[in-house]
C-alpha positions as CSV (number, residue, x, y, z in Angstrom):
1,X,0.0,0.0,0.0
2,X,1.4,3.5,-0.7
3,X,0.8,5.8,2.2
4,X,-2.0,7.7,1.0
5,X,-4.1,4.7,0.7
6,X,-2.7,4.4,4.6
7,X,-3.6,7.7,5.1
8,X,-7.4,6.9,3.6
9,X,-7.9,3.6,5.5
10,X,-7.1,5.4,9.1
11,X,-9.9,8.1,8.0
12,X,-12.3,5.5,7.6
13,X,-11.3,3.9,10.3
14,X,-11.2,0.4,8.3
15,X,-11.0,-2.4,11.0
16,X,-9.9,-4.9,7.4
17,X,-6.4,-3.1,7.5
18,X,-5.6,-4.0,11.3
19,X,-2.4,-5.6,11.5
20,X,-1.1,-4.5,7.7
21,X,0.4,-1.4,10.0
22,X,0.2,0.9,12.4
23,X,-0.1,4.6,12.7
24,X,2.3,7.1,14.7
25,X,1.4,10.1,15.4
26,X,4.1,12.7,15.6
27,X,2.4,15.1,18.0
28,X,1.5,12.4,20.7
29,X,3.9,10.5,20.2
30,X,1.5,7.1,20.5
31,X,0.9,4.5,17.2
32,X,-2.6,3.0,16.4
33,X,-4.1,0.5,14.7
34,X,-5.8,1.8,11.5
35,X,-9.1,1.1,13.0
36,X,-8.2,3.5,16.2
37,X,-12.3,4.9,17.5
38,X,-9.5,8.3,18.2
39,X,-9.8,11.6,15.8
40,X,-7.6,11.2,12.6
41,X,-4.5,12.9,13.3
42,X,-3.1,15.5,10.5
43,X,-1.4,13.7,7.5
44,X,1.8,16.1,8.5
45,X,1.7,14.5,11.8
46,X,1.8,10.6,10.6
47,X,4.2,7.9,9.8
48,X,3.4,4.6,8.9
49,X,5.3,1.2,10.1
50,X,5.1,-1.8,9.0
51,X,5.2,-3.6,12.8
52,X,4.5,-2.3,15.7
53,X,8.9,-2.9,17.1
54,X,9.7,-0.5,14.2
55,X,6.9,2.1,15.9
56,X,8.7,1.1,19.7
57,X,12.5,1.8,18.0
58,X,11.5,5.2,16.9
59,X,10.1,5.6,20.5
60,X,6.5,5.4,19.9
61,X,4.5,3.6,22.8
62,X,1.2,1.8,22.1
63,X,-2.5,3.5,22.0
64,X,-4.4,2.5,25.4
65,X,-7.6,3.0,23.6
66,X,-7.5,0.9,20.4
67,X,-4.4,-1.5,21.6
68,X,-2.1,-1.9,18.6
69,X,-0.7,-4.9,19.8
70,X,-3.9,-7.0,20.2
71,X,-4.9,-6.9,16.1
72,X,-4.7,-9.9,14.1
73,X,-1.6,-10.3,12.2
74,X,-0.2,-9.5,9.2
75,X,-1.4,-11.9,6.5
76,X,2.0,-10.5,4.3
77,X,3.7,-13.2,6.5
78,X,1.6,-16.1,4.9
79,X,1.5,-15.6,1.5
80,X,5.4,-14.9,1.0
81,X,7.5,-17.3,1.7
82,X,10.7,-15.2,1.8
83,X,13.4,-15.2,4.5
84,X,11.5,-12.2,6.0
85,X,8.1,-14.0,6.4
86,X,9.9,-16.8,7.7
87,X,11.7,-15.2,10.0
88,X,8.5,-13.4,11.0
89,X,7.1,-17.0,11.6
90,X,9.2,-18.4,13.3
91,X,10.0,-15.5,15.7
92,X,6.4,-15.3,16.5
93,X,6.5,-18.9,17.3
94,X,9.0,-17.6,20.1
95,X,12.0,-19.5,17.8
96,X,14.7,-16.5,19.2
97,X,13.6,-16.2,22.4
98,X,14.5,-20.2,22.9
99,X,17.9,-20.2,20.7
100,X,18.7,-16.6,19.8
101,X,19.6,-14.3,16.8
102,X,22.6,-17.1,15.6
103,X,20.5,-20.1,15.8
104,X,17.5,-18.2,13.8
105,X,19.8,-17.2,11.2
106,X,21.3,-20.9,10.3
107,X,17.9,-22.2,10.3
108,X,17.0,-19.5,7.4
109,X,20.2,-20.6,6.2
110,X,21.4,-16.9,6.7
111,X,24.7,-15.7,8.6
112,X,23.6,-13.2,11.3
113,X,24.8,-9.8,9.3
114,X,23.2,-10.9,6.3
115,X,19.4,-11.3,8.3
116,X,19.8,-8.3,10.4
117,X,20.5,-6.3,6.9
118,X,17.3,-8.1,5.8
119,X,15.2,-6.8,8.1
120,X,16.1,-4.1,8.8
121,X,15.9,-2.9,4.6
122,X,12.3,-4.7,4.6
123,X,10.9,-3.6,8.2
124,X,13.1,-1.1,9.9
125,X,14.2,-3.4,12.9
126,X,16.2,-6.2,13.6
127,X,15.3,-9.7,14.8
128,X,15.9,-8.8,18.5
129,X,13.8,-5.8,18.1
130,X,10.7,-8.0,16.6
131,X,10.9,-10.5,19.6
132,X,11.2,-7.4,22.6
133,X,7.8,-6.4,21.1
134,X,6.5,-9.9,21.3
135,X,7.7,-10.2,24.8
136,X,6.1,-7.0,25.7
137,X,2.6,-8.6,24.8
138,X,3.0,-11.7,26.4
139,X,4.0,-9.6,29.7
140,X,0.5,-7.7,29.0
141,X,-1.3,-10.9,28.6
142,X,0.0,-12.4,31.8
143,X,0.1,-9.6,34.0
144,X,-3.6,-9.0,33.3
145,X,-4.9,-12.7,33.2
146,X,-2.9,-14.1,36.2
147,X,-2.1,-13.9,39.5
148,X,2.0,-14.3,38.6
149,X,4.5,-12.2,40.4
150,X,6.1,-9.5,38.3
151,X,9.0,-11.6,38.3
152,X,7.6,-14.5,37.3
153,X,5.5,-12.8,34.8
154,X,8.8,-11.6,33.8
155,X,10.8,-14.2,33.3
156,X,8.0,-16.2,31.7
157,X,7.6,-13.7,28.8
158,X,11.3,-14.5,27.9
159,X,13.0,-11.1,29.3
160,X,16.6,-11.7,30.8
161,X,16.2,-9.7,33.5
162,X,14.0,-7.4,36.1
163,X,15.4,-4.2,34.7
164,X,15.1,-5.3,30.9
165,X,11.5,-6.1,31.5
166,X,10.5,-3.1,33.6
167,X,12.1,-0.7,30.6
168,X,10.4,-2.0,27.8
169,X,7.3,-2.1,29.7
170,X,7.5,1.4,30.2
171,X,8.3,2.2,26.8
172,X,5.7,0.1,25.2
173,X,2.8,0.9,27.0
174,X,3.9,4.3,29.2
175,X,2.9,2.0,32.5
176,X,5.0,0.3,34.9
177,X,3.7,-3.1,35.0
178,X,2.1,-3.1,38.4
179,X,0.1,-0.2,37.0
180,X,-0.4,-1.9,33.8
181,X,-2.4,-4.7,36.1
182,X,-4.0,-3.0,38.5
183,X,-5.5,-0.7,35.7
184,X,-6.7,-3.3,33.5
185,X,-8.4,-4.7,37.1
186,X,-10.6,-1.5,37.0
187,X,-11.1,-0.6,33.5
188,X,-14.2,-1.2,32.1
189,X,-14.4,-1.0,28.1
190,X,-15.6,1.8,26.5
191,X,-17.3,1.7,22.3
192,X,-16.1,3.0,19.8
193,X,-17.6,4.6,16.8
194,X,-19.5,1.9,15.4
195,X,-17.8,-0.9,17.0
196,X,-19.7,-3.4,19.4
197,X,-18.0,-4.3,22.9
198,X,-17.0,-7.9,21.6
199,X,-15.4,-6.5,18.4
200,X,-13.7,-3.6,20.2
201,X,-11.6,-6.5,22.6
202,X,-11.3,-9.3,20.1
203,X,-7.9,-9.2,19.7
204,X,-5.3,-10.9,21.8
205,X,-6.7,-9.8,24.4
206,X,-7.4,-11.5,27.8
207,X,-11.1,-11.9,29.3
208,X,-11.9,-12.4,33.2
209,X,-12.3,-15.7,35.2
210,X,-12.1,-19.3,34.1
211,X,-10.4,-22.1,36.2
212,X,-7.3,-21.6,38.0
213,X,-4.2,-22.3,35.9
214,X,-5.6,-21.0,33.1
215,X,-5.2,-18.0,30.4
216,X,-8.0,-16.8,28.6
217,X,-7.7,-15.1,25.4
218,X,-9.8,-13.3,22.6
219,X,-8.2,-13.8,19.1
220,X,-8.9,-11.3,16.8
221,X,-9.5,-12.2,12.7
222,X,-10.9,-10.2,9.8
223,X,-14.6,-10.7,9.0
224,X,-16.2,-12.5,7.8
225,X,-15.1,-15.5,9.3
226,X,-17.2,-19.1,8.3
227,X,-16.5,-20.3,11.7
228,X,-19.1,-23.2,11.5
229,X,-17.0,-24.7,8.4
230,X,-14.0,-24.1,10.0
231,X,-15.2,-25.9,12.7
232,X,-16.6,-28.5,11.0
233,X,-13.5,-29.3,9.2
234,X,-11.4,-29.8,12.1
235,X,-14.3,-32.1,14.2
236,X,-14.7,-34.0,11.1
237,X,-10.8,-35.2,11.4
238,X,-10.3,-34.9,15.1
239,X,-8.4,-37.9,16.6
240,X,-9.4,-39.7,19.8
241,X,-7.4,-38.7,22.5
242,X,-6.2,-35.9,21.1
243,X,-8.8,-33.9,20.0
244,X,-12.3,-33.4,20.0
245,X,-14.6,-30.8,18.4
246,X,-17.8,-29.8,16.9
247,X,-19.1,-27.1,14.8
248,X,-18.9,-24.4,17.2
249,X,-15.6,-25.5,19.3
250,X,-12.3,-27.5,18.9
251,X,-9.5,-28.6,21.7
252,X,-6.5,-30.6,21.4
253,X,-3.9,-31.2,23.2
254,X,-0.1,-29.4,22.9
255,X,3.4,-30.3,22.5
256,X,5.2,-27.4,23.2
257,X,9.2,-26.0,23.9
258,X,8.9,-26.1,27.8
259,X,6.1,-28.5,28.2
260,X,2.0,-29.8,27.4
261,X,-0.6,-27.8,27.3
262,X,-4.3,-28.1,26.2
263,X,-6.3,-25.5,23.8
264,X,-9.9,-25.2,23.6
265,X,-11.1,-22.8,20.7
266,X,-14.5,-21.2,20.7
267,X,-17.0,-19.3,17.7
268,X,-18.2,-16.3,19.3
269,X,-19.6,-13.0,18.2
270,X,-16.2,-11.0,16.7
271,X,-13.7,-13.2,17.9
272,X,-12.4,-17.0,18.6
273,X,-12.0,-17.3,22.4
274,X,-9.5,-19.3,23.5
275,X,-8.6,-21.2,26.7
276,X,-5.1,-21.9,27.0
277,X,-3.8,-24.4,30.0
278,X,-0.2,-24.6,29.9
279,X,2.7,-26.7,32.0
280,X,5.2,-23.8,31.4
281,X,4.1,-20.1,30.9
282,X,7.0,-19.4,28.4
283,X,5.3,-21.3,26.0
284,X,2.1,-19.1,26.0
285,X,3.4,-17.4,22.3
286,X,3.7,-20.6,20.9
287,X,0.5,-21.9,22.1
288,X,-1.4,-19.0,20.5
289,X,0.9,-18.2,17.6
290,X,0.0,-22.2,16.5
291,X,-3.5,-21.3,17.5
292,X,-4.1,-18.9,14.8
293,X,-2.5,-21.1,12.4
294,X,-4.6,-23.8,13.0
295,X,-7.6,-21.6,12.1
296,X,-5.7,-19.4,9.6
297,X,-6.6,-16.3,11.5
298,X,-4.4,-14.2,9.7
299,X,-5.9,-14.5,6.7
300,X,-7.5,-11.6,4.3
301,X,-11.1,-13.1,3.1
302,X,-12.2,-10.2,1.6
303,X,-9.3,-9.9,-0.8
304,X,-9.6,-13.7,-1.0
305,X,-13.2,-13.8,-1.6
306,X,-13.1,-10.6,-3.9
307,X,-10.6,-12.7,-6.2
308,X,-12.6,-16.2,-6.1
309,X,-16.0,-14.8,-6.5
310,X,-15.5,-13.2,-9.8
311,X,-14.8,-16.8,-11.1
312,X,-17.9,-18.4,-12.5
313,X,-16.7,-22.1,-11.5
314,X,-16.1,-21.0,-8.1
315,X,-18.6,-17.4,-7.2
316,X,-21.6,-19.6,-6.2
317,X,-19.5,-21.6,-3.4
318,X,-17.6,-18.4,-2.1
319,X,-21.1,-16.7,-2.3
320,X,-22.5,-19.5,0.1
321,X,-19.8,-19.7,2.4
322,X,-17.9,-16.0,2.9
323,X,-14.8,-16.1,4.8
324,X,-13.7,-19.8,4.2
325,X,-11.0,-20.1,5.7
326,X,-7.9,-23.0,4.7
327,X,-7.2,-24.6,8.6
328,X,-3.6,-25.5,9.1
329,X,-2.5,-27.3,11.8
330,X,-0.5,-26.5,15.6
331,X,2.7,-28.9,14.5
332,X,3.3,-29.9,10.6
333,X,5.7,-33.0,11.9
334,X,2.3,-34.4,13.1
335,X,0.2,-33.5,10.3
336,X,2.6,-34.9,7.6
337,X,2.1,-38.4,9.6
338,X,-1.2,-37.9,9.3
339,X,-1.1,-36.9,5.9
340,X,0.6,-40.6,5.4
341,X,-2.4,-42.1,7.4
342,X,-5.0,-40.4,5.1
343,X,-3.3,-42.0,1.8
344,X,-5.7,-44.0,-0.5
345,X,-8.3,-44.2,2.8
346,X,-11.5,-42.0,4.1
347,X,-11.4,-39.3,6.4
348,X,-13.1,-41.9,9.1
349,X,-10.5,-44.7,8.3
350,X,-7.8,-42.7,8.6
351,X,-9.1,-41.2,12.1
352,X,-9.7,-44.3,12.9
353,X,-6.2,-45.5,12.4
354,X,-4.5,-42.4,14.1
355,X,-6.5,-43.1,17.2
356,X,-5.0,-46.5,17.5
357,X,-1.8,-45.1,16.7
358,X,-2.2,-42.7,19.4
359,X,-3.4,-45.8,22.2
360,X,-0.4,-47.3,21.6
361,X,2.8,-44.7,21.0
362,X,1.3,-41.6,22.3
363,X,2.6,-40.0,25.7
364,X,0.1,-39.8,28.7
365,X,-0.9,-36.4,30.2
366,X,-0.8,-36.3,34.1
367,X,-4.2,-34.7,34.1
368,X,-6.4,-35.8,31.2
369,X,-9.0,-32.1,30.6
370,X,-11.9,-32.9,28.1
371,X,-11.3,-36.2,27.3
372,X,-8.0,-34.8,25.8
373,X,-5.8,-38.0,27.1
374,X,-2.3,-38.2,25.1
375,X,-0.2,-36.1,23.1
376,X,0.5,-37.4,19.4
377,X,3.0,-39.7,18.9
378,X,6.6,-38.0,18.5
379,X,8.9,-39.0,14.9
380,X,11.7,-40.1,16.7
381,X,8.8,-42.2,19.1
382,X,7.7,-43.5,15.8
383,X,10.7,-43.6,14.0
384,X,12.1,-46.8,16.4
385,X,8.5,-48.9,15.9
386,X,8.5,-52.1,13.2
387,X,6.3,-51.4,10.6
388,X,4.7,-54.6,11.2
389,X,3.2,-53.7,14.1
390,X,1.1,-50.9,12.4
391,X,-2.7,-50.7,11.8
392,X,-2.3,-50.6,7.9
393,X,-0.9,-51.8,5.2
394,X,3.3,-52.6,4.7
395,X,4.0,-50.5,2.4
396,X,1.8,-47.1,4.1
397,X,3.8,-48.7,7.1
398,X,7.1,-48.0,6.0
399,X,6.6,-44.7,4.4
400,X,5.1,-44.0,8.0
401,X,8.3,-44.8,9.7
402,X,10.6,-43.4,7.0
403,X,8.8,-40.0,7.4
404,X,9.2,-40.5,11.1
405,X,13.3,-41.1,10.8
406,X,13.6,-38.2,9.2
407,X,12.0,-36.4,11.2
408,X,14.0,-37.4,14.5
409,X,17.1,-37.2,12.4
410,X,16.5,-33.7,11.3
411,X,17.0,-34.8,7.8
412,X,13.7,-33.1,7.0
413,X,12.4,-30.2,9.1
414,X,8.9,-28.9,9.6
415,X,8.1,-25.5,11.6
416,X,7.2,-22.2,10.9
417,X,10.6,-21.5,8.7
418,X,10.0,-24.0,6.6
419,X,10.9,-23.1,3.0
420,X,7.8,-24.6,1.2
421,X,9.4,-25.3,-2.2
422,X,12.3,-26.9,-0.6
423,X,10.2,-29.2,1.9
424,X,8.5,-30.1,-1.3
425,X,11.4,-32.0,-2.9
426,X,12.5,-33.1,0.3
427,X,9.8,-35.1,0.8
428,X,9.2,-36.2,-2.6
429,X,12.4,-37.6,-2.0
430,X,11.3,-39.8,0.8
431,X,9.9,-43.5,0.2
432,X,5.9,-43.7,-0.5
433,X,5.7,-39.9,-0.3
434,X,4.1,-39.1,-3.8
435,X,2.8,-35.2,-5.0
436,X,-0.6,-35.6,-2.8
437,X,0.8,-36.2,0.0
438,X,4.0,-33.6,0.2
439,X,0.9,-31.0,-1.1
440,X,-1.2,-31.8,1.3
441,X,1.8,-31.4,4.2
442,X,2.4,-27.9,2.5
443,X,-0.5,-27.0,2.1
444,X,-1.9,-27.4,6.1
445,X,1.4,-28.2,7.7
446,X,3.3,-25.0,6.4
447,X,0.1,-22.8,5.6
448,X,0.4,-22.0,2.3
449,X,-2.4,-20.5,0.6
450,X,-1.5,-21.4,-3.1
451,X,-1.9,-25.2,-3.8
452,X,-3.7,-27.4,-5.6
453,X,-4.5,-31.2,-5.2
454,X,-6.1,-31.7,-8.9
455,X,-6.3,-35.0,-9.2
456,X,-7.8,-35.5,-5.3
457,X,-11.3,-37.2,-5.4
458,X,-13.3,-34.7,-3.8
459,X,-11.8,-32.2,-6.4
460,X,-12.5,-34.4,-9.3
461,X,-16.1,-34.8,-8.3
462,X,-16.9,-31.3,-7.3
463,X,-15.3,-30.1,-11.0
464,X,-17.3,-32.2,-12.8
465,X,-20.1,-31.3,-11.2
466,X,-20.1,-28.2,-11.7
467,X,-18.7,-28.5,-15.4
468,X,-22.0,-30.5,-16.0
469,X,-19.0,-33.8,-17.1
470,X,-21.0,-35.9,-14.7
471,X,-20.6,-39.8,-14.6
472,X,-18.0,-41.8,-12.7
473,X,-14.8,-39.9,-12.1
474,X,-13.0,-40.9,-15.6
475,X,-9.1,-41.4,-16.2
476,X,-8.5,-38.1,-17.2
477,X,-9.8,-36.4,-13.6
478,X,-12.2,-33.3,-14.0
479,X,-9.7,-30.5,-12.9
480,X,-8.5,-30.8,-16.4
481,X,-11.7,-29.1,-17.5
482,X,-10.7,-25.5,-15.7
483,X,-7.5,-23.8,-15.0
484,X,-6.6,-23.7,-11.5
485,X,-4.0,-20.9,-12.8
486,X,-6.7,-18.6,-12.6
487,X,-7.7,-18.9,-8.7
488,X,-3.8,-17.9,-7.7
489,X,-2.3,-16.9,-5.5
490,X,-5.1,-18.2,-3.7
491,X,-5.8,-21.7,-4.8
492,X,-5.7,-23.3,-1.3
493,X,-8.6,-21.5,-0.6
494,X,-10.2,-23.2,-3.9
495,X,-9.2,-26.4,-2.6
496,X,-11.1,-25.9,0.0
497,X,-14.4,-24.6,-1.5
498,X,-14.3,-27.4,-4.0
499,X,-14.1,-30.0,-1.0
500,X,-16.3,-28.4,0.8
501,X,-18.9,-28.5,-1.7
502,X,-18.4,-32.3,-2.3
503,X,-18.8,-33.4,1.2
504,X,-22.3,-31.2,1.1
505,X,-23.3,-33.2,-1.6
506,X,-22.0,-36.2,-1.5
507,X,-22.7,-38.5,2.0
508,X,-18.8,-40.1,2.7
509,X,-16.1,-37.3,3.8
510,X,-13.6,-38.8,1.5
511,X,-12.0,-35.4,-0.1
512,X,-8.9,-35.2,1.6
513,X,-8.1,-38.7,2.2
514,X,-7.8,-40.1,-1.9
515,X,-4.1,-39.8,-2.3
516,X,-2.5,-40.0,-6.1
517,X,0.7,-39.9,-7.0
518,X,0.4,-37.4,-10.4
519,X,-0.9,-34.4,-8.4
520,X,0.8,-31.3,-9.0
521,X,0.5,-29.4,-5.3
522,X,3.0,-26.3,-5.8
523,X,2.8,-23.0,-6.4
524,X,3.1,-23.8,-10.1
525,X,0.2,-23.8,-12.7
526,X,-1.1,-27.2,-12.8
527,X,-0.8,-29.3,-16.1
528,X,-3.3,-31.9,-17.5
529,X,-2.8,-34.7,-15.0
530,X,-1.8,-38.0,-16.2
531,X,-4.1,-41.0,-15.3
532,X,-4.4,-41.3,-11.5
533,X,-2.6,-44.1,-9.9
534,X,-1.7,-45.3,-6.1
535,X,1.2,-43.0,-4.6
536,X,2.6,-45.1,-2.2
């Protein structure tokens, strides 16, 4: 955006823009979120920053009114897949705080100097800069939502020290911390111009009560939001033990940096509450970082839907459902086994299968919370098991396992700063990993919004239905009858419309679980598909 478009959006107080930037005002010396209820400032009197550190390192503090700091995120950060948005990833996911600047620079495969000049051309601050604003929030969060010392709160937000904290407290939010909790204690909210209560706090941004040993959380997204879908999609698959969900809610449990933890999600009016139980507060970033991934809260559906709607294949599904979002998933090393499990089988099967899985390899927890029993199995857990002694077939058995070895032996990696293109071949490379599978890993493991599964059952089906082909799916599958090129850079999206619209008309939820091997799921225009065939 150039800044006059900035300038227009803060005028009309667009809530769609929070989290592209924030606003600095010269003469107040504060920064807002483009949706601030506050009088527009002069257009003399504004600069515009890509991230709310670059506002803090020109010695900005955060609004009290509108709380910068508490929009959703940028969605920039998922559709590139550049160093920058990767290191943007995987710093959210609290990557520095845990191994610092060096060990996030190898794993972007980046000397130190080299990302530092990076970010600093593309967002004004460095790498440690990015992570003291993170740690800022994650103070706010748990001063206000627990009854932690300031010391504990501290040193569970990642700061080194008592003074370091206390500073960039200060100069974030003008507030000691002791006066940043005891006035959230008595602050009641106040609306904005045309903004309910609900959509005014649906940010990060903690609510009152629940159980003790617990953080509650309002994450914010961009409307419209099909949160029954959503949902939906993530019940549908949810396995025993693990998770469990409905239409309205989902909770899993957590494998985290310092420990478990459990997340329950929740539909409401402007926002997704969340309920966050953790063994170790440090890992409250991750939790909700991953949380927002999962239900790909970042994401622009107005932009999205704007793009698909126009298409005449497609603008009857985005009409029906606005705001589809494309879930991901809290850990990609567990949804690429998964992915292996889901090969050639139905969406029950393969449930089915991963709860067995689970039973048998998957760690305890202490406390079981919502039937949520055992963590998923971990590679290197997996990685020492005989495929004979698997649920399935040999040959799915051995892929499983081979997947899992490289997993533990950090042959192949799987976080936030995965490079998609790159994880792509890796695992093409692997034993009984064919196209649908590594696309399927890419495109809910690492998030990204541009592929394409055309030869996948559900899609096959859904294309030919609308195309008016009809018939049993033929040799030739029915995505050859469009151009998925068109639907870029948002085809994951289309993926999920398509599949979405099969399972509403057809009675078995088989889309995602018909793996073939000729699939072309990357960010590449899709040729004709040669005839389908097993891919393991």
């Amino acid at each position: 955006m150039l800044d006059h478009e900035r300038y227009r959006a803060v005028c009309s107080r667009d809530p769609r823009f929070d989290g592209w930037f924030v606003t600095a005002v010269l003469s107040t010396g504060i920064y807002c979120r483009p949706s601030c209820p506050a009088r527009a400032p002069r257009r003399a009197n504004v600069r515009f920053y890509k991230s709310s550190a670059a506002a803090h390192g020109d010695g900005f503090r955060a609004c009290k009114r509108c709380r910068p700091d508490a929009s959703p995120g940028s969605p920039e950060w998922n559709v590139r897949s550049d160093v920058v948005a990767r290191a943007m990833r995987l710093i959210a996911d609290g990557a520095l705080d845990r191994q610092g600047v060096g060990a996030l620079a190898a794993r972007l495969g980046y000397s130190q100097r080299q990302l530092h000049r990076v970010l600093m051309a593309e967002l004004g601050v460095g790498a440690m800069a990015l992570a003291r604003a993170q740690r800022a929030q994650t103070a706010r969060l748990l001063l206000e939502t627990t009854a932690l010392t300031v010391t504990e709160v501290a040193f569970a937000a990642g700061f080194a020290s008592l003074r370091q904290f206390n500073d960039t407290v200060r100069a974030v939010f003008a507030m000691t911390p002791t006066d940043l909790r005891s006035a959230r204690r008595g602050r009641r909210p106040q609306a904005g111009p045309g903004r309910g209560a609900s959509e005014r706090r649906n940010g990060c941004d903690p609510f009152p009560g629940g159980p003790t040993g617990t953080i509650g959380l309002r994450l914010a997204y961009r409307s419209p939001l099909a949160a029954t879908e959503l949902f939906g999609f993530l019940g549908a698959r949810a396995v025993p033990g693990v998770e469990g969900g409905d239409e309205r809610s989902y909770r899993r449990t957590l494998a985290l940096p310092h420990g478990h933890g459990t997340v329950r999600l929740e539909a409401m009016v402007g926002h997704v509450r969340a309920t966050v139980r953790l063994d170790d507060l440090r890992d409250l970033s991750a939790a909700v970082q991953r949380a927002r991934r999962l239900l790909d809260l970042d994401a622009d559906p107005e932009a999205i839907d704007e793009q698909l709607g126009d298409d005449p294949l497609l603008g009857p599904l985005v009409a029906a459902r606005p705001g589809l979002r494309a879930p991901g998933h809290v850990d990609p090393a567990e949804l690429a086994v998964r992915a292996v499990l889901g090969q050639q089988v139905s969406v029950a099967g393969a449930r089915t299968v991963a709860g067995r899985l689970v039973a048998s390899y998957g760690e305890r927890l202490a406390a079981p919370v919502e039937g949520l029993t055992h963590l998923f199995p971990a590679p290197a857990r997996l990685a020492a098991v005989d495929p004979g002694e698997l649920p399935m077939p040999r040959a799915r058995a051995r892929a499983l396992v081979g997947l899992a070895q490289a997993l533990a032996d950090g042959v192949l990696t799987l976080d936030a700063g995965s490079d998609p293109d790159e994880t792509t071949a890796r695992l093409l490379c692997l034993a009984g990993i064919g196209p649908w599978t590594a696309g399927y890993v890419r495109l809910r493991g690492l998030g990204d919004p541009d592929v394409f599964l055309p030869t996948d059952l559900g899609v096959v089906r859904a294309i030919e239905a609308r195309v008016g082909a009809g018939g049993p799916a033929r040799r030739s599958p029915g995505p050859a009858l469009v151009d998925p090129a068109r639907w870029r850079p948002w085809r994951s999206y289309a993926l999920h419309h398509l599949w979405r619209a099969y399972g509403a008309e057809s009675p078995p939820a088989t889309a995602t679980a018909t793996a073939t091997a000729t699939s072309t799921a990357t960010s590449t225009p899709a040729p004709t598909p040669a005839p389908a065939q097993p891919s393991t």
